[in-house]
C-alpha positions in Angstrom: -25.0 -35.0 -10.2 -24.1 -34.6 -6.9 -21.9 -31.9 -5.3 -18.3 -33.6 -4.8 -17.0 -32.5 -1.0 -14.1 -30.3 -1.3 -11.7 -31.4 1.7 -11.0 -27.4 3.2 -10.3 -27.3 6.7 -12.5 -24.9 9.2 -10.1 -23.3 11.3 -10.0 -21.2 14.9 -9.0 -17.2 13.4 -5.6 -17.5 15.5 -4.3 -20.6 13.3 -5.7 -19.6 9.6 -2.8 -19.4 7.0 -4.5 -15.7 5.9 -4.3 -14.4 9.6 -1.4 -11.8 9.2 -2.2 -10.5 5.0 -6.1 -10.8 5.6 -8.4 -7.8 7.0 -8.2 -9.4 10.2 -4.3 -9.1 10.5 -4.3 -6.5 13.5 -7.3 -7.8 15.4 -6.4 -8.5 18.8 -7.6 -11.9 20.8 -10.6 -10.3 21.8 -11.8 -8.6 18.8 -10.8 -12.1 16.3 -13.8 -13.5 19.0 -15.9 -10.8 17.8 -15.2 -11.7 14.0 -16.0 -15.4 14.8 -19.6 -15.0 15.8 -20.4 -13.4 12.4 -18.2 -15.6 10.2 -19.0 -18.6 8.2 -17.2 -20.8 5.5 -18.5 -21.0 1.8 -16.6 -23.9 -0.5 -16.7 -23.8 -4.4 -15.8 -25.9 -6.8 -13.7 -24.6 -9.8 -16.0 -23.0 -12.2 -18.7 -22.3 -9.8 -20.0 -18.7 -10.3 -19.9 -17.2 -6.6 -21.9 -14.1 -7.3 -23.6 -12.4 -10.9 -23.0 -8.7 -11.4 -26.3 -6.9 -9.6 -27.1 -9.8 -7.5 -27.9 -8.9 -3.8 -24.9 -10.2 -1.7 -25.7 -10.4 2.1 -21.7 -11.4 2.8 -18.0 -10.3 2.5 -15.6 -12.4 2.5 -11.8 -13.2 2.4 -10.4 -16.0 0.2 -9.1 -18.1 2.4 -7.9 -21.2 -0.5 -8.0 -20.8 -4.0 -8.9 -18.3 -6.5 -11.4 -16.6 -8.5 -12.1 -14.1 -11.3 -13.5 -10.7 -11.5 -15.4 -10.3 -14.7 -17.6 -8.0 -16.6 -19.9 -8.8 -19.2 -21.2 -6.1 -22.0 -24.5 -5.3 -23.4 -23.0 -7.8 -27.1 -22.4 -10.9 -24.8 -19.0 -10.0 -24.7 -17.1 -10.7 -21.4 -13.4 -9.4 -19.7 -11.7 -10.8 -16.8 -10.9 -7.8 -15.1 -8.8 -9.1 -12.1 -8.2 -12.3 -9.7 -8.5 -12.8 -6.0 -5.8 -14.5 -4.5 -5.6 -16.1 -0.6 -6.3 -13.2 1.9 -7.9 -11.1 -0.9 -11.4 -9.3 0.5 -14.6 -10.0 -1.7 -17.2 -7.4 -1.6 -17.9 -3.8 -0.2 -19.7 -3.9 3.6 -21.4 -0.8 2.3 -22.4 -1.9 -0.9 -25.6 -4.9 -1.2 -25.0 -6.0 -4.9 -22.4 -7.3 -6.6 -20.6 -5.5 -9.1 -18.7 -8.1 -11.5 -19.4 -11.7 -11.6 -17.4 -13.7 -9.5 -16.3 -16.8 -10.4 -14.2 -19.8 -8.7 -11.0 -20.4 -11.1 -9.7 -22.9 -8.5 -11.8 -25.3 -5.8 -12.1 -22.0 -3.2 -12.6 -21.7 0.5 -13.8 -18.3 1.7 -14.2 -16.7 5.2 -17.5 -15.6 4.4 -18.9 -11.9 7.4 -22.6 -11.4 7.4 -22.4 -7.8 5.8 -24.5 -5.8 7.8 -22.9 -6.6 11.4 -19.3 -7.0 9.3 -20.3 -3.3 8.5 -21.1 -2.2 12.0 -18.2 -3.3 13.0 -16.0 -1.2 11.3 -17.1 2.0 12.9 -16.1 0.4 16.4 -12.7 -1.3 15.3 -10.2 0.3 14.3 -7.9 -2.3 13.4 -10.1 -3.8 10.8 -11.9 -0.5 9.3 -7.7 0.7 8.9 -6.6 -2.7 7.8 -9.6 -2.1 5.0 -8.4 0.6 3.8 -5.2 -0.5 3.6 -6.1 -3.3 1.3 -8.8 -0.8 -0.9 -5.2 1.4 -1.4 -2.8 -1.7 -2.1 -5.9 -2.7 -4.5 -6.3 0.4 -5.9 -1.8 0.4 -6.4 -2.6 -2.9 -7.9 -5.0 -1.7 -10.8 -2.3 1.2 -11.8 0.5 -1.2 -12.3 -2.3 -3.9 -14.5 -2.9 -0.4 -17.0 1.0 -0.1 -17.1 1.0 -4.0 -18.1 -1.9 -4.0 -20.6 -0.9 -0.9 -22.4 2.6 -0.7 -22.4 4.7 -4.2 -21.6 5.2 -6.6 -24.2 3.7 -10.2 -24.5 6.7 -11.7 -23.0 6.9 -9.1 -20.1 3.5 -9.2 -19.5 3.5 -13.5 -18.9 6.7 -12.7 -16.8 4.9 -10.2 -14.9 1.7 -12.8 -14.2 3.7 -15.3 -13.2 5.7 -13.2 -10.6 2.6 -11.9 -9.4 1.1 -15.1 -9.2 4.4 -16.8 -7.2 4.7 -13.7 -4.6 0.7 -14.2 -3.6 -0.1 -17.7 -4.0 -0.1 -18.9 -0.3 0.5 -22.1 -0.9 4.1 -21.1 -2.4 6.8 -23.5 -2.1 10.1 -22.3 -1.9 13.3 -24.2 -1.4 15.6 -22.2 1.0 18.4 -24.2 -0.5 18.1 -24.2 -4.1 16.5 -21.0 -4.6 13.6 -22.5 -6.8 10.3 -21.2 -6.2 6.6 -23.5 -7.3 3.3 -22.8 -7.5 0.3 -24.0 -9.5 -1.3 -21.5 -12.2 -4.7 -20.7 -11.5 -5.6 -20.3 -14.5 -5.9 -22.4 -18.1 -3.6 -20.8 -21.1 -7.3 -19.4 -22.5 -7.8 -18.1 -19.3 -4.6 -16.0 -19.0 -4.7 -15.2 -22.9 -8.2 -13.2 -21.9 -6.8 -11.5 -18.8 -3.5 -10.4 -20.2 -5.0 -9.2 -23.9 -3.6 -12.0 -25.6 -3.9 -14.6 -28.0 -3.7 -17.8 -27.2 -1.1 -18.6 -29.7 0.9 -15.8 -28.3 0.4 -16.8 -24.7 1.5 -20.6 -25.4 4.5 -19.1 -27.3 5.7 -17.3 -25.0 5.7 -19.6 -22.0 7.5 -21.9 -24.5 10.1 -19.1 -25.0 10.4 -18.6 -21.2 11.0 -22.4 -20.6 13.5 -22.5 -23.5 15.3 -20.2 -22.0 15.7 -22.0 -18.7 13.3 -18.8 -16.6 10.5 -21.7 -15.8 10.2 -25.0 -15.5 6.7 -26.7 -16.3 5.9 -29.6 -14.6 2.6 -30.8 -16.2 -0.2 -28.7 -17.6 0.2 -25.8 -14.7 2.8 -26.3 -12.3 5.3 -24.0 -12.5 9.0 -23.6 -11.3 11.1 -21.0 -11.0 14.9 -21.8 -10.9 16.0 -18.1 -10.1 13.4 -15.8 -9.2 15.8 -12.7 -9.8 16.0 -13.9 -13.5 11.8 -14.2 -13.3 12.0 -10.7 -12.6 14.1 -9.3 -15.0 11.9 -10.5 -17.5 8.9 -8.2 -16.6 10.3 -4.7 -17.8 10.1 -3.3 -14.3 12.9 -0.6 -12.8 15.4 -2.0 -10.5 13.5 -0.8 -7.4 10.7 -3.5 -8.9 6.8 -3.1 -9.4 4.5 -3.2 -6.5 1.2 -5.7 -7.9 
């Protein structure tokens, strides 16, 4: 069966809708030139596996559309989502030639694809991108620390609340109306999906998104669109402080 074409737009650095969260966001006009003569776009169809765990990767990348899934798979067969990248997300380590988790498209996916040995020269000449890294490795590393807090400590309904906030502050395709408040976005992921990366049930997961819409928090829209009426309320459900939860 043929390949369907997947209808993602190759754009000039300056006008891509990652430009100012991606590891890009500092470059200057002449270094973004720089970036451009190593970079390349890679399109995936949802459920395409990007990369296997050990396999040689000669790219980085930053997701550009779309999402995908980290996962780890154990000596029984078993396998774990362990996390998602979302638009502007960085793919791989420049330092680093094999993969370390299987990779897998979750949505149709567009990434900005660096050859990874000049991507890792680079960084020890500019200074905006190696500190713009790092800054994502930290905000990455931030991000891990409040998943343990989720996964060990927030209950079922919190920890749905606490996806779909996550999900609605990253997704760069958000839509929110200025007037009404309401915030939309489409889930990435099936209910199966989200029961395996939250440490759920099915059951539980379907449940609970019941008990949020009952409630008047969301608003589903077909099998995965989602609106939120008041994101405040959203917010409250997650069992975060009052300062809120960085993710």
């Amino acid at each position: 069966m043929p390949q369907r074409q997947l209808a993602f737009p190759q754009v000039d650095c300056a006008d891509c809708p990652i430009r100012h969260r991606a590891v890009c966001a500092r470059c200057e006009s002449d270094e973004l030139e720089h970036l451009e003569a190593i970079k390349y776009y890679r399109n995936y169809e949802a459920g395409q596996t990007i990369v296997w765990a050990g396999d040689k990767m000669d790219f980085v990348a930053s997701v550009v559309h779309g999402v995908a899934a980290l996962s780890q798979t154990m000596e029984d067969g078993r396998r774990q989502m362990v996390g998602l990248l979302l638009p502007s997300d960085f793919l791989g380590r420049p330092n680093r030639e094999r993969a370390t988790y299987d990779v897998t498209a979750t949505t149709d996916l567009q990434l900005c694809c660096f050859r990874r040995v000049p991507f890792h020269d680079m960084l020890s000449t500019n200074a905006h991108v190696s500190q713009r890294l790092l800054e994502m490795t930290l905000d990455e590393l931030d991000a891990a620390r409040e998943w343990m807090l989720l996964l060990g400590r927030k209950t079922a309904r919190e920890k749905i609340a606490s996806f779909l906030s996550i999900i609605a502050r990253r997704d760069a395709t958000i839509n929110q109306n200025a007037k009404s408040g309401e915030v939309a976005f489409d889930l990435p992921l099936t209910r199966e999906a989200m029961a395996d990366y939250l440490g759920l049930t099915l059951e539980t997961v379907s449940r609970q998104m019941s008990g949020l819409k009952r409630d008047g928090v969301i608003r589903l829209e077909g099998k995965r669109h989602i609106v939120i009426p008041d994101f405040d309320v959203l917010m409250d459900e997650t069992g975060d402080d009052a300062d809120g939860g960085v993710f």
